[in-house]
C-alpha positions in Angstrom: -6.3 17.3 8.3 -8.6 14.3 8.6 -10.0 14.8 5.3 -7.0 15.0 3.4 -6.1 11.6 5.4 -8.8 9.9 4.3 -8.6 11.0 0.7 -5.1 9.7 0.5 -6.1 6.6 1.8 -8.7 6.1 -0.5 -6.1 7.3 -3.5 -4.2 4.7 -2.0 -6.6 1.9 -2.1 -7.6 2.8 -5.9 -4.1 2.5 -6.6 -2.9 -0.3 -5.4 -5.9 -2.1 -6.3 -5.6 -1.1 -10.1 -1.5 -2.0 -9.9 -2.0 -5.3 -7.8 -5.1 -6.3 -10.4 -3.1 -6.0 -13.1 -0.7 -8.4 -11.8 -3.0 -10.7 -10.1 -6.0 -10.7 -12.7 -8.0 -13.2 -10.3 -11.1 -12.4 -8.0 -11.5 -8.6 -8.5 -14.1 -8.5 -5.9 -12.3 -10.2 -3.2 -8.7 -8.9 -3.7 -10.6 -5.1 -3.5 -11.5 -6.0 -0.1 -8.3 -7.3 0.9 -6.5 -4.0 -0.6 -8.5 -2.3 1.5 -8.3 -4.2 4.7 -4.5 -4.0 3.7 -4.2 -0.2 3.4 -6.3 0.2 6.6 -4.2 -1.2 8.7 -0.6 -0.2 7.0 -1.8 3.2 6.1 -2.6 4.9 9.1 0.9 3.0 11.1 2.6 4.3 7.8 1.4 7.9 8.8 1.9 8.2 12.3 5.4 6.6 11.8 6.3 9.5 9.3 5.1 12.2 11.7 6.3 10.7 15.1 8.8 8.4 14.7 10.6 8.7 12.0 10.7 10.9 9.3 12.5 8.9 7.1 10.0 8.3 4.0 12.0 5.6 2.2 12.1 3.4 5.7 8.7 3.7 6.6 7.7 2.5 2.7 10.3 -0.6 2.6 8.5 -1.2 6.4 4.8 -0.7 4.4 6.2 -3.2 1.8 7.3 -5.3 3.7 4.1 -5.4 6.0 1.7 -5.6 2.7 3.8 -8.1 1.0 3.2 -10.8 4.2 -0.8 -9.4 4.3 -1.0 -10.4 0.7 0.7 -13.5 0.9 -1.4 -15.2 3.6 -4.5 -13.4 2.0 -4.3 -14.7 -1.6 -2.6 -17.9 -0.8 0.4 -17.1 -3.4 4.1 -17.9 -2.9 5.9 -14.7 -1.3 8.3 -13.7 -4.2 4.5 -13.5 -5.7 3.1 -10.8 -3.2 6.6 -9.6 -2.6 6.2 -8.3 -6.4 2.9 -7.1 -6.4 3.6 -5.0 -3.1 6.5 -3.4 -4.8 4.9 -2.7 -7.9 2.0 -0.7 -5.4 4.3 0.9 -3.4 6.3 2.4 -6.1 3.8 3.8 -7.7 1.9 5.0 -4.6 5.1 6.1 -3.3 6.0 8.0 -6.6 3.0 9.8 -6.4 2.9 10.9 -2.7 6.7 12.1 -3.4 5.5 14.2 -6.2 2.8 15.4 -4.5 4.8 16.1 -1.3 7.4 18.0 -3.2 5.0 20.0 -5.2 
């Protein structure tokens, strides 16, 4: 169990890193470290919210969202629409997959 929770957190990082870099396309090096700080913190809540509290996937991702959007915004100094977007774009696509995956 732990290991496939650390594998799909560090999916998760990869991911969001690529999608937020392709948006951001500044400081590769520091915005790798933030996704990560990001997804260490919102990751495991994200989990034990899913299995505890709430099984409701799409709440607990507009909560992740929401949460990373506000991380990013204060972390790369850009206007919130700004990180708002770039948390979407993540979360969709890291969301997309982990629906696949858990219906598969």
């Amino acid at each position: 169990m732990l290991y496939l929770l650390l594998l799909s957190l560090v999916a998760t990082i990869i991911i969001e890193y690529l999608v937020i870099l392709m948006l951001y396309r500044s400081n590769p090096g520091t915005l790798l470290l933030y996704v990560i700080f990001i997804n260490s913190f919102t990751q495991p809540i994200a989990t034990y919210g899913f299995n505890y509290l709430s099984g409701n996937f799409f709440f607990i991702e507009f909560a992740v969202t929401i949460s990373e959007s506000v991380l990013l915004m204060l972390l790369l100094q850009i206007p919130y629409k700004k990180a708002l977007l770039y948390s979407i774009a993540a979360n969709l696509v890291t969301a997309s997959i982990g629906w696949y995956i858990f219906l598969s």
